[in-house]
C-alpha positions as CSV (number, residue, x, y, z in Angstrom):
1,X,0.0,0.0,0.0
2,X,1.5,3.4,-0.7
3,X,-0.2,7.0,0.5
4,X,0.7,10.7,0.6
5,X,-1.1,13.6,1.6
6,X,-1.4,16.0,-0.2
7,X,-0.2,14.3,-4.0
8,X,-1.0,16.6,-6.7
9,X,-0.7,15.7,-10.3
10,X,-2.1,14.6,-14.0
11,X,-3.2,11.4,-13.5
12,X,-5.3,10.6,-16.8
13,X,-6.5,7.7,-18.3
14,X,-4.9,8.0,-22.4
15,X,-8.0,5.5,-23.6
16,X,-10.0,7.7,-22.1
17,X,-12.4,7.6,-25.6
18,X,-15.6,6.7,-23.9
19,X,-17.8,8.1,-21.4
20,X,-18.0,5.3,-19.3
21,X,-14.1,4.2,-19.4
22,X,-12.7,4.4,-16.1
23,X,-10.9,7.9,-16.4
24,X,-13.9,9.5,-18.3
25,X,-16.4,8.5,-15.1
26,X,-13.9,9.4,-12.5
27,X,-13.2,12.7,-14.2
28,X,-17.2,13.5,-13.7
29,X,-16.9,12.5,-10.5
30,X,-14.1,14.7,-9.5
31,X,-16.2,17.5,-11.3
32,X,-19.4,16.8,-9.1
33,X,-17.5,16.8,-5.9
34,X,-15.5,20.3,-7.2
35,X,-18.8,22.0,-8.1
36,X,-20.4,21.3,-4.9
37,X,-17.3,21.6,-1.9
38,X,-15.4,23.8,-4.0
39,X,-11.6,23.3,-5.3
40,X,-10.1,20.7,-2.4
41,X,-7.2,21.8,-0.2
42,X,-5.2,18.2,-0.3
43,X,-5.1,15.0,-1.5
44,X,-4.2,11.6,-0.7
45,X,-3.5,8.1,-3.5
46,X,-3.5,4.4,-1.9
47,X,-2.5,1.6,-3.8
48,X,-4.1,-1.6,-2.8
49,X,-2.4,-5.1,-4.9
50,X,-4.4,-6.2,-7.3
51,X,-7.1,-3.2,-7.1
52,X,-7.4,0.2,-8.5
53,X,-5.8,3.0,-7.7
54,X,-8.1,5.1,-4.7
55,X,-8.2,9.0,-4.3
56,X,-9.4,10.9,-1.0
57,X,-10.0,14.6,-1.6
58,X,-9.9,16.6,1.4
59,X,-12.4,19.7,1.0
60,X,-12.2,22.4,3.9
61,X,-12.5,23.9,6.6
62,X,-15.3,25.7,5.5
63,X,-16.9,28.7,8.0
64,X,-18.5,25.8,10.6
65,X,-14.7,24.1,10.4
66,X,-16.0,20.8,8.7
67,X,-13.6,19.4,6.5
68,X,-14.9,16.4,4.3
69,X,-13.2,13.9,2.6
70,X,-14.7,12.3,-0.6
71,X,-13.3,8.9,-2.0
72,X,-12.2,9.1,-5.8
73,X,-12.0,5.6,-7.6
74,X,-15.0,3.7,-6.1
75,X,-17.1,4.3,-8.8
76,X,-14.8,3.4,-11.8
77,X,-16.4,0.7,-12.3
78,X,-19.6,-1.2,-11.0
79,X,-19.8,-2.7,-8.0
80,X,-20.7,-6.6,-8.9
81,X,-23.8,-9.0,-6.9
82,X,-21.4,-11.4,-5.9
83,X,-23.4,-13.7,-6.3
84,X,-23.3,-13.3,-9.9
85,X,-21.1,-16.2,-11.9
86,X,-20.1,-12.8,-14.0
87,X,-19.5,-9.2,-13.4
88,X,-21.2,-6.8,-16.2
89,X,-18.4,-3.8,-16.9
90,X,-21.0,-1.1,-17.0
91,X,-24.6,-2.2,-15.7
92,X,-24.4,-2.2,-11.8
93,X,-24.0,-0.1,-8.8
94,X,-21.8,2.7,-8.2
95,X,-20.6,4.8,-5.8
96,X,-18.2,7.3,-4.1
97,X,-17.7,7.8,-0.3
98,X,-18.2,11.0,1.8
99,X,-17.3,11.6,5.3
100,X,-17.6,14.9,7.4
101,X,-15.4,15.8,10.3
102,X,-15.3,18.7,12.3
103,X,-11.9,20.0,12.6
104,X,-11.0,17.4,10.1
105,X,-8.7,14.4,10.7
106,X,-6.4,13.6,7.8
107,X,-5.4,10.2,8.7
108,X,-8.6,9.0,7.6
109,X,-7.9,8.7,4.2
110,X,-6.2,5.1,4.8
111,X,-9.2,4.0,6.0
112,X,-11.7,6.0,3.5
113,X,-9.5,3.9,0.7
114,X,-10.3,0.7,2.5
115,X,-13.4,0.9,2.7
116,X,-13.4,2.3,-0.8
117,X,-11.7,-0.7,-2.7
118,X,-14.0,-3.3,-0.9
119,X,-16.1,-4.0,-4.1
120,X,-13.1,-5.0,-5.6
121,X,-10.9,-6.6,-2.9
122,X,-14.0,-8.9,-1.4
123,X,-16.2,-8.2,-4.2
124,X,-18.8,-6.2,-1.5
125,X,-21.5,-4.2,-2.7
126,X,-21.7,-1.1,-0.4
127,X,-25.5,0.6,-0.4
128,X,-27.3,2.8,2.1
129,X,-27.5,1.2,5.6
130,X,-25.0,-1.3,5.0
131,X,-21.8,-0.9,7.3
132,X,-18.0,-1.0,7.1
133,X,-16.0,-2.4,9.9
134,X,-12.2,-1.5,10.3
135,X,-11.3,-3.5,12.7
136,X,-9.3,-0.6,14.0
137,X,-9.6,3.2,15.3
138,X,-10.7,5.2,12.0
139,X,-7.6,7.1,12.9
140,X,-5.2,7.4,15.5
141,X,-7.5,7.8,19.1
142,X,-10.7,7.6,17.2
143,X,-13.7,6.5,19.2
144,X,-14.7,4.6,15.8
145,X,-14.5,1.7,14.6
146,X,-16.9,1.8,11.8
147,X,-19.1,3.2,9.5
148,X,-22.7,3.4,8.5
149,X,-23.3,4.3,5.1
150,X,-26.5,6.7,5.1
151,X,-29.0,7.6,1.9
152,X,-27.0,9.6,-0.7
153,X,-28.2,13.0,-2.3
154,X,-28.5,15.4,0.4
155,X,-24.9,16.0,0.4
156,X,-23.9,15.6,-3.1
157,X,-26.4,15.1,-6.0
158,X,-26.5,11.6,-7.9
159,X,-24.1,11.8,-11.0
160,X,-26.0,10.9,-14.3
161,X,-24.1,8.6,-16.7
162,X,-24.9,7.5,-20.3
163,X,-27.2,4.5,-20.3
164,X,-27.2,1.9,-19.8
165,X,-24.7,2.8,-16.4
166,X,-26.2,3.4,-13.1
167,X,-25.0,6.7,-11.4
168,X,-22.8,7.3,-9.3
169,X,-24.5,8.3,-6.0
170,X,-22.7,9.5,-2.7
171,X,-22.7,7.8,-0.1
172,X,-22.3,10.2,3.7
173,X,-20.4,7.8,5.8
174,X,-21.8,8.0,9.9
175,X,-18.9,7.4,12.1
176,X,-20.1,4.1,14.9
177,X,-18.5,3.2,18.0
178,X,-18.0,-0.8,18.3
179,X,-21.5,-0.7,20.8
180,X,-23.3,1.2,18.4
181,X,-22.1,-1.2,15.6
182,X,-22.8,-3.8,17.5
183,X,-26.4,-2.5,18.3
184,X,-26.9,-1.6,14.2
185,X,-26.5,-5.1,13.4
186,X,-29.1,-6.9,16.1
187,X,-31.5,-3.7,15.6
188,X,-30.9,-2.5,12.0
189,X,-29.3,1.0,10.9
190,X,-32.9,2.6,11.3
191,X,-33.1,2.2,15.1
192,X,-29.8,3.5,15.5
193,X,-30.3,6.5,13.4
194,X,-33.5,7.2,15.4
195,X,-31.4,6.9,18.6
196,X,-28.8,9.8,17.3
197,X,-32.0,11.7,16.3
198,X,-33.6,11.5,19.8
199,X,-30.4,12.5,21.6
200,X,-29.7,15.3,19.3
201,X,-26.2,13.6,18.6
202,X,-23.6,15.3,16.4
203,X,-22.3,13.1,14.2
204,X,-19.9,15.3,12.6
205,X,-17.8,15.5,16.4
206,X,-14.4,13.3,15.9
207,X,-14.8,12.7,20.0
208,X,-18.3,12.2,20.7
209,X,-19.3,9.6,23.3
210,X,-21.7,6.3,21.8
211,X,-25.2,7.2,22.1
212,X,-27.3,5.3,25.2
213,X,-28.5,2.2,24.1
214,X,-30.7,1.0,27.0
């Protein structure tokens, strides 16, 4: 695995002939994310063997110091049922990850490209309510262990691609501590959202405490 942060440079697909090659979607992605955070203030590449190369844009502080970091490389191609005997190369979902921290926490990115190249390291389709497991702090003193991917499109609009590709929607990732995990998976994602609704929690804080689960 190789990182940096920030890594600036041209890093362009020559085939790129089509608009649903690799480089032509990604560059539409990069465009959505630009358009609506604005140009991003660094960077990060990790290199995973025998997967694609993942970007994390950092975008921020804005005025409310929130500083996101959007995954670039997820949705280069779709992610595949694995069930299926046979992955389609354009019919399938896709998707780009989004998470929001105040104060921001740049060490994320290794674990933003983790969860990022899952469709194609354990073939993993990643939709709204599902959940990503680390194993480890999301960075160095985190609370978190996890994620919870919420509904896309408040954040970031869905990205249209020609037919017959599905777009690209992005996906707000919801920071979990291991007992809220652990709750999400007997009681589903919806009764946990409900509990950070009815205790007013803020998500975006990189040291809240778990919400009460009794």
């Amino acid at each position: 695995m190789a990182h940096d942060f920030p890594l600036f440079g041209d890093f362009s697909d020559p085939d790129a002939g089509s608009e649903l090659t690799r480089s032509a979607v990604l560059a539409a992605v990069e465009a959505r994310l630009l358009t609506t955070f604005g140009e991003p203030s660094g960077r990060a590449a990790v290199t995973f063997v025998g997967a694609d190369r993942i970007e994390v844009l950092r975008f921020g502080p804005d005025a409310d110091g929130l500083v996101r970091y959007a995954t670039l490389g997820m949705a280069g191609a779709p992610m595949a049922d694995p069930t299926s005997a046979v992955a389609d190369p354009v019919r399938g979902p896709r998707a780009e990850l989004v998470l929001t921290v105040r104060g921001g926490r740049d060490e994320v990115h290794r674990a933003l490209a983790v969860f990022a190249s899952t469709p194609q390291v354990e073939g993993l389709v990643v939709a709204p309510g599902g959940s990503l497991d680390l194993g480890s702090p999301l960075w160095t003193g985190a609370p978190f262990t996890s994620v919870l991917a919420a509904e896309p499109g408040g954040l970031v609009e869905d990205l249209e691609l020609a037919e017959p590709a599905e777009p690209v929607r992005f996906l707000p990732l919801l920071p979990m501590t291991p007992n809220e995990a652990a709750f999400k998976r007997v009681q589903g994602a919806a009764a946990l959202e409900e509990r950070w609704l009815k205790h007013g929690t803020d998500l975006r804080d990189p040291e809240r405490r778990g919400v009460p689960l009794d």
